[in-house]
VEXKEMAR-106845 format. One record per residue (C-alpha): residue number from 1; residue in one letter; z, y, x. Coordinates in steps of 0.02 Angstrom, whole numbers, plus 32768, in hexadecimal, padded with zeros to 4 digits. Layout:
REM residues N
[node NUM; A; [Z; Y; X]]
...
END
This chain:
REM residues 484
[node 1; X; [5DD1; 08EB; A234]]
[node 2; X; [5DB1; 0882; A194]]
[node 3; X; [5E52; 08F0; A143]]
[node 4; X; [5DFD; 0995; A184]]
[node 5; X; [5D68; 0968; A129]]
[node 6; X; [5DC5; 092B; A080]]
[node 7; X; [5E15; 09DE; A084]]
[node 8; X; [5D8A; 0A2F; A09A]]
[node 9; X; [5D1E; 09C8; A012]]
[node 10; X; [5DB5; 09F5; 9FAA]]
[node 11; X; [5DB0; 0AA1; 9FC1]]
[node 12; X; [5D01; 0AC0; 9FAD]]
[node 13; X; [5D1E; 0A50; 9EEF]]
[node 14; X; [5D91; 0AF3; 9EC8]]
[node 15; X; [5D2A; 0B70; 9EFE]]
[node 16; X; [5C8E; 0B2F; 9E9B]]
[node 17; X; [5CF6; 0B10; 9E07]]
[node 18; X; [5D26; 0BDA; 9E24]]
[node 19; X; [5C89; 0BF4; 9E2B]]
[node 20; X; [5C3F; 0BAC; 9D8B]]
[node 21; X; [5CDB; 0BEC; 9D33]]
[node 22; X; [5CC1; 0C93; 9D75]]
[node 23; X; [5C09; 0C83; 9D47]]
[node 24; X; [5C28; 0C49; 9C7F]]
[node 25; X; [5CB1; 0CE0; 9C85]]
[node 26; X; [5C18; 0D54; 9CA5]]
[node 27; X; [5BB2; 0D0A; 9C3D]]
[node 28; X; [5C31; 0D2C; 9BA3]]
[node 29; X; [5C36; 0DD2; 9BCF]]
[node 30; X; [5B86; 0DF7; 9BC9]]
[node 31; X; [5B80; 0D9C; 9B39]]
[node 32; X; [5C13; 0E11; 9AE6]]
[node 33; X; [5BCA; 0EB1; 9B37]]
[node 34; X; [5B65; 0EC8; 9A8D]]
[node 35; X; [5B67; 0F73; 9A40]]
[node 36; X; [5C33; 0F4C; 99FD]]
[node 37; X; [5CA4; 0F6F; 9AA1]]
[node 38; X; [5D30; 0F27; 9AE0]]
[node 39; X; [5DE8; 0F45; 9AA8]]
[node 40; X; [5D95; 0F5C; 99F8]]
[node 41; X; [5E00; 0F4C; 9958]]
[node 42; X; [5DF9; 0EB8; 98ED]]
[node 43; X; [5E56; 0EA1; 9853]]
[node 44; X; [5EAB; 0E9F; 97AE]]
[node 45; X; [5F07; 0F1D; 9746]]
[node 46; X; [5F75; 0F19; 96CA]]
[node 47; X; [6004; 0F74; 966D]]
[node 48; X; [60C0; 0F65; 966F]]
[node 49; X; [60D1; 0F61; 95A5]]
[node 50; X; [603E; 0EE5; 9599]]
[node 51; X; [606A; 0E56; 961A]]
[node 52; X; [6134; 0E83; 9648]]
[node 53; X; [6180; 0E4C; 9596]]
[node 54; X; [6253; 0E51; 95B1]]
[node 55; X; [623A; 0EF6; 9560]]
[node 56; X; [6309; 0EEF; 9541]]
[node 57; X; [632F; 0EAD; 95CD]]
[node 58; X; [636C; 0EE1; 9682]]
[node 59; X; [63B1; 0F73; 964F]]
[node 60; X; [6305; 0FB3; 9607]]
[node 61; X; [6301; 1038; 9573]]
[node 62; X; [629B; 1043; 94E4]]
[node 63; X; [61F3; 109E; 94FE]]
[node 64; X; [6165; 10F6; 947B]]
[node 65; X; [611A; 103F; 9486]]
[node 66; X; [619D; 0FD6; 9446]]
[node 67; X; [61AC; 1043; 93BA]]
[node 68; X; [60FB; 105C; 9398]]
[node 69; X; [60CC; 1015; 92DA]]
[node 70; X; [607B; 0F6B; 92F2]]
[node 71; X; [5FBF; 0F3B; 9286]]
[node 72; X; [5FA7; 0EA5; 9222]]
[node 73; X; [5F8E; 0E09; 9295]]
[node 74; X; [5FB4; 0E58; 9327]]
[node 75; X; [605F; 0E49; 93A5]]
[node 76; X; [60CD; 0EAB; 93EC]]
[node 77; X; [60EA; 0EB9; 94A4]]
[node 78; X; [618F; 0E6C; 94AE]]
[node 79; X; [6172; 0DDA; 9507]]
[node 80; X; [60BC; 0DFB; 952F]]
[node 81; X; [6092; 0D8C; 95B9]]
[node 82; X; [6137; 0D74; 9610]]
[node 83; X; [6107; 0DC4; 96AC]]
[node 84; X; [61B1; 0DEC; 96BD]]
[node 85; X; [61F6; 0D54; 96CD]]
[node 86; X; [6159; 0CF0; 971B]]
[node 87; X; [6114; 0D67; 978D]]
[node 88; X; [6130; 0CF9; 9822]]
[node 89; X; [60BB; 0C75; 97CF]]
[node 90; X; [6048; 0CF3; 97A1]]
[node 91; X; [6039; 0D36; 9862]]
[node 92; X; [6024; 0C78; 989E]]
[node 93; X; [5F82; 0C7A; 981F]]
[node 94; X; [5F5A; 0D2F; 9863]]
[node 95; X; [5F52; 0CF4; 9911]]
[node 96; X; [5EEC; 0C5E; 9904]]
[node 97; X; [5E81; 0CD6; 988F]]
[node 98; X; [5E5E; 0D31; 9944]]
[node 99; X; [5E91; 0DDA; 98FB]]
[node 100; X; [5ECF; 0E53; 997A]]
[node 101; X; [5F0A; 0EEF; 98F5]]
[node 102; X; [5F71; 0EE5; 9852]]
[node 103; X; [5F82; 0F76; 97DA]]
[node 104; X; [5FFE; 0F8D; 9757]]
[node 105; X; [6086; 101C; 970D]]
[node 106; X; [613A; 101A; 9736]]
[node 107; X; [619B; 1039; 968D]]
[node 108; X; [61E0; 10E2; 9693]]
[node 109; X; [626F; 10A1; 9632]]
[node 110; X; [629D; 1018; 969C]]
[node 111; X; [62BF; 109A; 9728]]
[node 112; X; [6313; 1114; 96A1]]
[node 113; X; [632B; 10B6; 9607]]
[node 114; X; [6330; 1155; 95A8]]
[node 115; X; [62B8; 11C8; 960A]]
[node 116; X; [6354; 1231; 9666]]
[node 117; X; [6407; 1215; 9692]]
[node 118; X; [642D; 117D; 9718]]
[node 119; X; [63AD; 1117; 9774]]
[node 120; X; [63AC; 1052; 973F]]
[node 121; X; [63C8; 1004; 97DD]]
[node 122; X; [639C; 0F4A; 9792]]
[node 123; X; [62EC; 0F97; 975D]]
[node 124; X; [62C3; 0FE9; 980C]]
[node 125; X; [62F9; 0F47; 9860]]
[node 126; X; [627B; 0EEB; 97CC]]
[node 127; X; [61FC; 0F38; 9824]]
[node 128; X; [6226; 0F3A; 98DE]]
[node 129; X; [6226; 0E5C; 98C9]]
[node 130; X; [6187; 0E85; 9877]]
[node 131; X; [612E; 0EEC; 98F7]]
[node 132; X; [6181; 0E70; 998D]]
[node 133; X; [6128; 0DE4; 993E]]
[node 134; X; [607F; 0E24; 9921]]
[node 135; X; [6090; 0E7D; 99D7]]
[node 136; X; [60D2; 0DD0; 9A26]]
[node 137; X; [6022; 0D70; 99CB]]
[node 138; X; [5FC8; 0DEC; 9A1C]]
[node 139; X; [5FA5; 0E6D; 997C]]
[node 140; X; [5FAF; 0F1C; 997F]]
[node 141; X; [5FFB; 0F58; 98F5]]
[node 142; X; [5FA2; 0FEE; 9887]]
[node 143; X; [6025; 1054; 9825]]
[node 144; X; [6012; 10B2; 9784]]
[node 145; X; [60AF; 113C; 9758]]
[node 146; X; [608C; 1132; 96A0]]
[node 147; X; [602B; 10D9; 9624]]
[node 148; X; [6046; 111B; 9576]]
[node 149; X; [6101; 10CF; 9576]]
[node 150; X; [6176; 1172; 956C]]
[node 151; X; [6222; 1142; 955A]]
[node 152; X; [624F; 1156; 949D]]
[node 153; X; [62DA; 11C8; 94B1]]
[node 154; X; [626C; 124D; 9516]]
[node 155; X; [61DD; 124E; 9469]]
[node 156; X; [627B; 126F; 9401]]
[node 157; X; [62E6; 12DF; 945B]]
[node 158; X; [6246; 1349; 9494]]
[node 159; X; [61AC; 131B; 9442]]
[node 160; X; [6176; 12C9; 94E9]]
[node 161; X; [60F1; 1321; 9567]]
[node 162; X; [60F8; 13CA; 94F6]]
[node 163; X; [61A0; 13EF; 953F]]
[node 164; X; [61A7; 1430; 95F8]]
[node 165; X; [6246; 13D5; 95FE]]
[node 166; X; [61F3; 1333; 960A]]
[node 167; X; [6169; 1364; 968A]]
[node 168; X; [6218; 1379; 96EE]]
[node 169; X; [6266; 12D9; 96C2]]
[node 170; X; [61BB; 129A; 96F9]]
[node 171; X; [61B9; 12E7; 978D]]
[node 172; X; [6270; 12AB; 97B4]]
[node 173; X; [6241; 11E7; 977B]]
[node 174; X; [61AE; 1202; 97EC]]
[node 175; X; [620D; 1222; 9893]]
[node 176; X; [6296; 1196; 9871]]
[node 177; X; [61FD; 1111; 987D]]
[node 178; X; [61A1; 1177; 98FF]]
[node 179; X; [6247; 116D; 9976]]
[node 180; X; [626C; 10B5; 9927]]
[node 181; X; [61B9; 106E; 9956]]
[node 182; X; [617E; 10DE; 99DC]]
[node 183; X; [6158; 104C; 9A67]]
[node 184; X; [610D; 0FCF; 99E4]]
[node 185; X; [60A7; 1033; 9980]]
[node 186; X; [6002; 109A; 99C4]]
[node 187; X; [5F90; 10C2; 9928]]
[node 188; X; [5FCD; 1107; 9895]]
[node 189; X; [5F91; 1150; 97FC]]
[node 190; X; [5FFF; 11CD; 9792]]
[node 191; X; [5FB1; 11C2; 96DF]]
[node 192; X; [5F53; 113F; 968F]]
[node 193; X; [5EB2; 117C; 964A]]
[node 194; X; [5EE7; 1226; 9646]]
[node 195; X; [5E60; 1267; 95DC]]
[node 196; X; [5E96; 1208; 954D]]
[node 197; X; [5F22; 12A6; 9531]]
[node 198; X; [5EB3; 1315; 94D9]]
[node 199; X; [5E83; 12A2; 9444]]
[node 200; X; [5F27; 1224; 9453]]
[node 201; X; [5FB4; 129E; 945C]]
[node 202; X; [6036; 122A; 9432]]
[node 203; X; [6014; 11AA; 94B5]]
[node 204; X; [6077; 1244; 951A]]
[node 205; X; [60FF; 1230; 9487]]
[node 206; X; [60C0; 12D3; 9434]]
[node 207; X; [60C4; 12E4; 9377]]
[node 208; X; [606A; 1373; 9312]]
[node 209; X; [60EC; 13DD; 92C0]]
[node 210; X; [60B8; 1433; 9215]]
[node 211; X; [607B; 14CD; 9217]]
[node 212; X; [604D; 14D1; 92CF]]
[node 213; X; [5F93; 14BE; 9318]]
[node 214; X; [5F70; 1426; 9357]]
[node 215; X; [5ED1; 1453; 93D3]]
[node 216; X; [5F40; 14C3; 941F]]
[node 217; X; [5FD6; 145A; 9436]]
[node 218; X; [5F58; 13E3; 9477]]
[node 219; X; [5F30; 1458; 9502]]
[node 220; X; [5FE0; 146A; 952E]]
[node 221; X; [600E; 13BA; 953C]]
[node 222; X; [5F68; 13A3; 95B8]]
[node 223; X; [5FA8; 143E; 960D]]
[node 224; X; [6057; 13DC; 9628]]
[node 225; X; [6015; 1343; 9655]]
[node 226; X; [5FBB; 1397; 96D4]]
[node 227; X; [6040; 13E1; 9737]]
[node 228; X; [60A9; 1339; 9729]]
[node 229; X; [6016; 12F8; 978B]]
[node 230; X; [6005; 1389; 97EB]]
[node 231; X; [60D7; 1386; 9822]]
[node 232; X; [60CA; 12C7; 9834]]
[node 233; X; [6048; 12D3; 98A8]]
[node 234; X; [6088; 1357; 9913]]
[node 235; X; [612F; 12FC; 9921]]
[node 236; X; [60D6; 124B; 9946]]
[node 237; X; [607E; 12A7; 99F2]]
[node 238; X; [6137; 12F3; 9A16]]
[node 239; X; [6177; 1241; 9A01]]
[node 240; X; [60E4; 11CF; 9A35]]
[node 241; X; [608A; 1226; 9AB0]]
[node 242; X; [5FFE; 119C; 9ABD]]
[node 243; X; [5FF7; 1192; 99ED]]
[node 244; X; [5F6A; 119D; 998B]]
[node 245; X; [5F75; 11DE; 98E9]]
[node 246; X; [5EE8; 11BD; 9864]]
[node 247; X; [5EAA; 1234; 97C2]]
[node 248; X; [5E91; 11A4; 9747]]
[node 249; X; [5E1A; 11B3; 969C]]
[node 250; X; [5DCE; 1146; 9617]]
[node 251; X; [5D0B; 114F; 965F]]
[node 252; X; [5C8B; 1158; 95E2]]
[node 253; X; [5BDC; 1181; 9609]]
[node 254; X; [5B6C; 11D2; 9582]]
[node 255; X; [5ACE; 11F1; 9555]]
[node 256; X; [5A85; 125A; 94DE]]
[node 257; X; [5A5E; 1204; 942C]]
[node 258; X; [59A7; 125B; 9430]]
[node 259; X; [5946; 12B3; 949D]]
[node 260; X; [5972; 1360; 9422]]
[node 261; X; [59C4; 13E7; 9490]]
[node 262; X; [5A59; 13FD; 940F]]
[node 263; X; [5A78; 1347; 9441]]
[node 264; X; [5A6C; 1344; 94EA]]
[node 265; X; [5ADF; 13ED; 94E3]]
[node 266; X; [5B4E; 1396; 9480]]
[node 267; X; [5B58; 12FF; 950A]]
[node 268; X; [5B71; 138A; 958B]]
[node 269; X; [5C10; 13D7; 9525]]
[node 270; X; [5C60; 1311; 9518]]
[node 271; X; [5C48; 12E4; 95CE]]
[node 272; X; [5C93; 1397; 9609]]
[node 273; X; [5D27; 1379; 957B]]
[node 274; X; [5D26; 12C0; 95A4]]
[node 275; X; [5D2D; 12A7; 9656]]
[node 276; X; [5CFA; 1340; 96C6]]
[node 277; X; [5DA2; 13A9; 967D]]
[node 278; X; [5E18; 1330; 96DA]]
[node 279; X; [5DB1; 12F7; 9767]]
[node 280; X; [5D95; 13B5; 9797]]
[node 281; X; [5E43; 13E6; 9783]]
[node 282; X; [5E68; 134D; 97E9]]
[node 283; X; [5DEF; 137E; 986D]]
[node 284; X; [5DD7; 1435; 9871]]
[node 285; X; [5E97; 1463; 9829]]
[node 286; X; [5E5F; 14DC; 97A6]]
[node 287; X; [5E25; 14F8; 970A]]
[node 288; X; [5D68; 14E5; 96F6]]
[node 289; X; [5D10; 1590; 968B]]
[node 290; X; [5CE6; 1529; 95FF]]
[node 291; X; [5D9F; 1505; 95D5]]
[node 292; X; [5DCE; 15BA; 95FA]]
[node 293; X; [5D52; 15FF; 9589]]
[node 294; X; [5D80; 1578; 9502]]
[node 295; X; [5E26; 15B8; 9505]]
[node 296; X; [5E0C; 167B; 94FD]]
[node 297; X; [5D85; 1660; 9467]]
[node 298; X; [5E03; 160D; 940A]]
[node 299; X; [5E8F; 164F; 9445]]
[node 300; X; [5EE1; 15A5; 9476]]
[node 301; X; [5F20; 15C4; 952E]]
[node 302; X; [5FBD; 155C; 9549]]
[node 303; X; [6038; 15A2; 958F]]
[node 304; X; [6054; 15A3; 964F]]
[node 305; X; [60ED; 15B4; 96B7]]
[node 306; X; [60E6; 1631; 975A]]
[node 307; X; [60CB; 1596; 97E9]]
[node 308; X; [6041; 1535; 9770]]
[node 309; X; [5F97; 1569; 97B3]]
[node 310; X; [5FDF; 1556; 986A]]
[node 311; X; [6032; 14B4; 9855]]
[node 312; X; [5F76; 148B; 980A]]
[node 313; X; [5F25; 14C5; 9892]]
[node 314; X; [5F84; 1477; 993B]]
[node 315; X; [5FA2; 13CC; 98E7]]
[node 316; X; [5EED; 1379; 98E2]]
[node 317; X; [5EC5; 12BC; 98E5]]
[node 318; X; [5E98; 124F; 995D]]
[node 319; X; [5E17; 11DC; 98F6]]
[node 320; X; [5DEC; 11D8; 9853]]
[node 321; X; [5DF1; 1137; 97E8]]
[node 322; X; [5DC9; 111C; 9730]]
[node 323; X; [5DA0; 1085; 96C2]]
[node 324; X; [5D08; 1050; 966D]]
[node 325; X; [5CD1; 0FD1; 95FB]]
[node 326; X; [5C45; 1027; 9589]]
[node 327; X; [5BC8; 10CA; 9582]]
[node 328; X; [5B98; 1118; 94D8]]
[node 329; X; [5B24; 11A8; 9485]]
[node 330; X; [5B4F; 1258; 9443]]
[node 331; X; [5AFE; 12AA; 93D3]]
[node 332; X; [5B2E; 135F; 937B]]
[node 333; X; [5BA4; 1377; 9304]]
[node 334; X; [5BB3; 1432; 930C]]
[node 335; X; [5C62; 143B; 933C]]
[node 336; X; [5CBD; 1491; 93CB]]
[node 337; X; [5D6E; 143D; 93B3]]
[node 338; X; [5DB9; 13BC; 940C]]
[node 339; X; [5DA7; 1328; 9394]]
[node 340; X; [5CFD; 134E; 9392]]
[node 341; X; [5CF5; 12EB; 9443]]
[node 342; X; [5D1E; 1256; 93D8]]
[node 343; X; [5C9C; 1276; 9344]]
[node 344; X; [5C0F; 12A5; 9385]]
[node 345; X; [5C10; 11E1; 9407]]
[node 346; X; [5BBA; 1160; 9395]]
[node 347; X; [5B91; 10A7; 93E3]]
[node 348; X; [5AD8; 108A; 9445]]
[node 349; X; [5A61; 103E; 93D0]]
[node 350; X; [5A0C; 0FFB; 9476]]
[node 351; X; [5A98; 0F93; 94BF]]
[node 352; X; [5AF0; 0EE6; 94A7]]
[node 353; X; [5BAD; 0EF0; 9471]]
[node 354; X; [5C42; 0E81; 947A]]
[node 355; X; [5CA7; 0E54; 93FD]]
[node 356; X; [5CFD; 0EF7; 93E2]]
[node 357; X; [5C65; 0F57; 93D0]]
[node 358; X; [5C64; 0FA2; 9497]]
[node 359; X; [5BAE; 0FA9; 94DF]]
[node 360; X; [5B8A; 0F44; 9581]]
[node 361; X; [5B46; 0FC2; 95EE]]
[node 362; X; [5B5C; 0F81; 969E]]
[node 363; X; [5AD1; 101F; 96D7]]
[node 364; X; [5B45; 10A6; 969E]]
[node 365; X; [5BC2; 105E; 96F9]]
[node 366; X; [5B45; 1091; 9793]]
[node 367; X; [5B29; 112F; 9745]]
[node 368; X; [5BE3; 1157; 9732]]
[node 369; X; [5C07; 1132; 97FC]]
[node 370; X; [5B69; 11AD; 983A]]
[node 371; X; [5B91; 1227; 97BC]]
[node 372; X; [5C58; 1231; 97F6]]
[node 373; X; [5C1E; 1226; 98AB]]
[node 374; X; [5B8F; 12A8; 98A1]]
[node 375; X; [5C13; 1324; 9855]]
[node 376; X; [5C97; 130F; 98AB]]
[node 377; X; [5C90; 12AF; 9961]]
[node 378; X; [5D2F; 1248; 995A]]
[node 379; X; [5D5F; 1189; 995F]]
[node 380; X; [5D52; 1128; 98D1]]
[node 381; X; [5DD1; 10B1; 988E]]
[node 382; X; [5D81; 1050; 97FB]]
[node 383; X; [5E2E; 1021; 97B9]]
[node 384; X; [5DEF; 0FD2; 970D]]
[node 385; X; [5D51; 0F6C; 96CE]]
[node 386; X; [5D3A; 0ED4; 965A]]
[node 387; X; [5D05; 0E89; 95B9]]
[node 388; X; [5D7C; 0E3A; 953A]]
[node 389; X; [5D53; 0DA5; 94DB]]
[node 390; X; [5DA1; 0D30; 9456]]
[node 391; X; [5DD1; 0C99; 94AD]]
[node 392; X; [5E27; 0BEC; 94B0]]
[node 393; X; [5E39; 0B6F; 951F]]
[node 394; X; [5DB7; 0AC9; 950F]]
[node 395; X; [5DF0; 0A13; 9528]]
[node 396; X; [5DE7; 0A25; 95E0]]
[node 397; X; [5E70; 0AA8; 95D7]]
[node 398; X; [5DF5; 0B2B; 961A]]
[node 399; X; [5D88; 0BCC; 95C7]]
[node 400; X; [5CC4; 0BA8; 9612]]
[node 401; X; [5CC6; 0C6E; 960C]]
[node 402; X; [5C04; 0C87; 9653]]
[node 403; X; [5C07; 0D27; 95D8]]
[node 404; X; [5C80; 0D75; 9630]]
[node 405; X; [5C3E; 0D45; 96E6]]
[node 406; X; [5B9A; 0D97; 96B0]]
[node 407; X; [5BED; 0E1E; 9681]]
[node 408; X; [5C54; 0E56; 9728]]
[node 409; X; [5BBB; 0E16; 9789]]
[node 410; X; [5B3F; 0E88; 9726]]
[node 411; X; [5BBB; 0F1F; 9750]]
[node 412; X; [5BF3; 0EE4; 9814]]
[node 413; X; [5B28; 0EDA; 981F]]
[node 414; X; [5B0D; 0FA6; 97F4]]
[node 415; X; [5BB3; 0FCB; 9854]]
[node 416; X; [5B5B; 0F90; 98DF]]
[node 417; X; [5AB5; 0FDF; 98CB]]
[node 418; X; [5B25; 109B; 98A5]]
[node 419; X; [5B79; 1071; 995A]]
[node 420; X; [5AC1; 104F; 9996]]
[node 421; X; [5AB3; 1107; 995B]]
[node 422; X; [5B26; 113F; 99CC]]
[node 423; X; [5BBE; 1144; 9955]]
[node 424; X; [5C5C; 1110; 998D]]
[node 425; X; [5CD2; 1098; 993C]]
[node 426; X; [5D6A; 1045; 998F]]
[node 427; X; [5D9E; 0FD8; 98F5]]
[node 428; X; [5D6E; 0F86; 9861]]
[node 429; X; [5DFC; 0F30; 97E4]]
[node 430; X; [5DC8; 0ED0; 974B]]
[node 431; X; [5E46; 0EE5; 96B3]]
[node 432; X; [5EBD; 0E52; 96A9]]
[node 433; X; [5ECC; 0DC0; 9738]]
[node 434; X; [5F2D; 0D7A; 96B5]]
[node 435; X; [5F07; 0D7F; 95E8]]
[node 436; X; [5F75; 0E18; 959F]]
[node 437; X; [5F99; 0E4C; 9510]]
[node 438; X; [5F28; 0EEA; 94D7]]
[node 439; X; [5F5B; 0F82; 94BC]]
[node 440; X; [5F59; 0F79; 940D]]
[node 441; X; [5FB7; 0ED3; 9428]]
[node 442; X; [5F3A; 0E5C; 941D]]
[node 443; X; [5F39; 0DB7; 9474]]
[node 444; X; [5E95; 0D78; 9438]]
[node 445; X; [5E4C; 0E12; 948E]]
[node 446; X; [5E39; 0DBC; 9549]]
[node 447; X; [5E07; 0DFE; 9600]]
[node 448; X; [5E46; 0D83; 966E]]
[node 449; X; [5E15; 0CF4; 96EA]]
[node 450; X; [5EB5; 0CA5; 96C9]]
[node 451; X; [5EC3; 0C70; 95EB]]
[node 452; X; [5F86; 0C8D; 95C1]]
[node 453; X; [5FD7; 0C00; 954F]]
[node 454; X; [5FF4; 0C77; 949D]]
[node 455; X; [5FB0; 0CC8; 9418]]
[node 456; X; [5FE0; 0D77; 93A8]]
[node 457; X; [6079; 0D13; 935B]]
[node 458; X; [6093; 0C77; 93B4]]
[node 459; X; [60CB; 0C7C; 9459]]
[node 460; X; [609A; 0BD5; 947F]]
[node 461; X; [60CC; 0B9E; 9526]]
[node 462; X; [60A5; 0C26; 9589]]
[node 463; X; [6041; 0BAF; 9612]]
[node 464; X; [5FBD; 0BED; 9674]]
[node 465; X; [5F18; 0BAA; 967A]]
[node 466; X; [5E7B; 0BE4; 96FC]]
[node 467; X; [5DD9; 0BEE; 96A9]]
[node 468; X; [5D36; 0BE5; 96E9]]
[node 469; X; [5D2B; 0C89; 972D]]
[node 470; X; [5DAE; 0C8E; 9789]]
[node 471; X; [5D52; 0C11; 981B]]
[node 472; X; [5CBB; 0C98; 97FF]]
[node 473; X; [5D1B; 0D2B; 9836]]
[node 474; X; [5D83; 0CCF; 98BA]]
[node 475; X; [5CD6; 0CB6; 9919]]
[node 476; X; [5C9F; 0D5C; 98EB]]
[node 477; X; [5D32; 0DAB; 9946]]
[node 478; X; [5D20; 0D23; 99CD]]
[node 479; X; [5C7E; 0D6B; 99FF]]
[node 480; X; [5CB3; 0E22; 99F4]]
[node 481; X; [5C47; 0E2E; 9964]]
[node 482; X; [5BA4; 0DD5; 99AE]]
[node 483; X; [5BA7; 0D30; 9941]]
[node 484; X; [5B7E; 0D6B; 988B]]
END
């Protein structure tokens, strides 16, 4: 009798422990059920060419970047961080970090070292120990097709995205990862800040030859560009039926410099030129009037092969993404071209800047989310946002970072309040878990929670070091978003 009771004092220990376990399980919940849901993304993203370094090795050719001409007191990308080599150290940081999504590029020419002929088998398997790890730490990884790193011989051989030859080779890299990767990688993204093709033409390996127009080859290289994304998309739902891929630009919200109509016209024309050309193509697979027009007024229609507007048409996104860090003014400068986009944007006499002379504007952030969701009604993937800052480590081998903290808090704040709106936003990736090197090849120039060892010229010792930060956002993605 005495046993019978024993048991059942025992058993009724469990179930009450159940119980309160159960009950502080519920209580988490409710507490995470805030306006950010479940399964959201949380992250980092960076670039192959500005974390990998071993740009000569594993069979890896030379690209646009390791050629590119380096500035005064600045590095090249060589070694970079040494993600190549220390990625496994890196992930380890990443996990106890909490993330749950990584972003970076694969190098097109570690797959095909010069853009076409035979695949590098020691680059694809680069990658698939890569994605294992990050996968097997529980981090889902976010995959960009190209970030401004054509192989060499492809800018030399064709004059890069101008030719329809490379769209091709594109195309072809494109379904070797696809098939490689297919059950470890969901999201993707095809172009990096796409809209960055009209006024940066040779970060698509394009040069200007004499004599010819430049707006117009402009056009034709966007054009290109367009139906690589459109072809790699169609073959990543052939190949990856549960895929998503992304339409990816450089966000920049505007307003006009005055309250004069010519300005405010002119801050229409830079936000249609800016981002609504690729997001619309991206969405709506055509051509929006205002380009069309553009081009028969100045007779600058590129030219279009017989399958294009289809192939434009049936191979939409399935969420848009784009970075952000700043918003700026417009005002008129009378011109219809192109490079007028650039011109006519001057800095907000209103807002703080950093260091680099980018304006803090953590509300047109907000305003960038409701107007992309108002327009358009899909998912949003906010695959890039930060603030860089000159920094070195203090005596306690840490960077008391508070600016930085204020910063992603002041922007994770009006994220929130544009979901309160009803807009919808599965992820949101700061630039750099780790300190990279910029993309002008600055070290001093840093984004991340975790301070890497080295400088422009001295590599130091490479060590990692997690600065203050990094505990910051660790809770912040521990509470879905809730602690601040």
């Amino acid at each position: 009798m005495k046993a019978v009771f024993i048991e059942c004092k025992i058993e009724l220990k469990i179930v009450i422990v159940l119980e309160i376990k159960e009950k502080e399980t519920r209580i988490m919940e409710e507490k995470n059920s805030g306006i950010i849901p479940k399964g959201f993304l949380w992250g980092g993203a960076v670039t192959s060419f500005q974390s990998e370094g071993a740009w000569d090795e594993g069979g890896k050719g030379v690209s646009i970047v390791d050629k590119r001409e380096i500035k005064e007191n600045s590095s090249d990308w060589k070694v970079a961080v040494d993600f190549y080599h220390r990625y496994k150290e890196d992930i380890a940081l990443f996990k106890e970090l909490g993330i749950n999504s990584y972003r970076t590029s694969i190098s097109w020419t570690r797959i095909f070292p010069n853009g076409e002929g035979e695949v590098n088998e020691e680059g694809l398997k680069f990658y698939e120990d890569f994605f294992d790890k990050l996968l097997a730490n529980g981090i889902e990884p976010v995959i960009t097709l190209y970030h401004f790193d054509l192989p060499q011989v492809l800018a030399e051989k064709y004059n890069g995205f101008v030719s329809r030859k490379v769209v091709d080779l594109f195309e072809k890299y494109a379904k070797v990862v696809f098939e490689r990767f297919k059950d470890k990688v969901k999201y993707w993204i095809t172009f990096n800040e796409q809209n960055l093709v009209l006024p940066y033409i040779q970060l698509w390996g394009v040069t200007v030859p004499e004599g010819v127009n430049k707006e117009k080859l402009s056009y034709q290289v966007c054009h290109n560009v367009f139906i690589a994304h459109a072809k790699a998309t169609k073959l990543l739902h052939e190949i990856i039926p549960d895929g998503k891929m992304g339409g990816m630009v450089a966000y920049m919200t505007t307003y006009p410099m005055t309250c004069k109509p010519e300005d405010t016209l002119a801050n229409q024309k830079v936000k249609e030129l800016f981002n609504d050309l690729y997001f619309d193509i991206f969405v709506n697979g055509e051509y929006p009037t205002y380009i069309t027009s553009k081009w028969k007024n100045d007779d600058i229609k590129p030219v279009f092969e017989d399958e294009d507007e289809k192939l434009l048409k049936e191979n939409i996104v399935d969420y848009l993404t784009f970075s952000y860090y700043q918003s700026s003014t417009v005002k008129d400068m009378c011109e219809e071209d192109s490079d007028a986009i650039i011109k006519g944007i001057t800095p907000n006499p209103l807002l703080k800047k950093n260091e680099w002379g980018w304006a803090i504007d953590p509300i047109g952030f907000r305003v960038a989310l409701k107007e992309i969701y108002a327009r358009y009604r899909l998912p949003i993937f906010v695959t890039e946002n930060g603030i860089g800052v000159k920094e070195e480590l203090d005596e306690n081998n840490t960077v008391n970072d508070d600016y930085r903290i204020d910063y992603l808090k002041s922007h994770i704040e009006q994220m929130k309040l544009a979901m309160e709106e009803g807009v919808e936003v599965i992820g949101y990736l700061t630039w750099g878990c780790t300190d990279i090197l910029s993309s002008q090849g600055e070290m001093k120039k840093r984004y991340g929670f975790i301070f890497v060892n080295r400088d422009e010229t001295d590599m130091r010792d490479l060590r990692r070091y997690k600065k203050k930060s990094f505990e910051w956002f660790k809770k912040v993605i521990a509470t879905n978003g809730e602690s601040l």
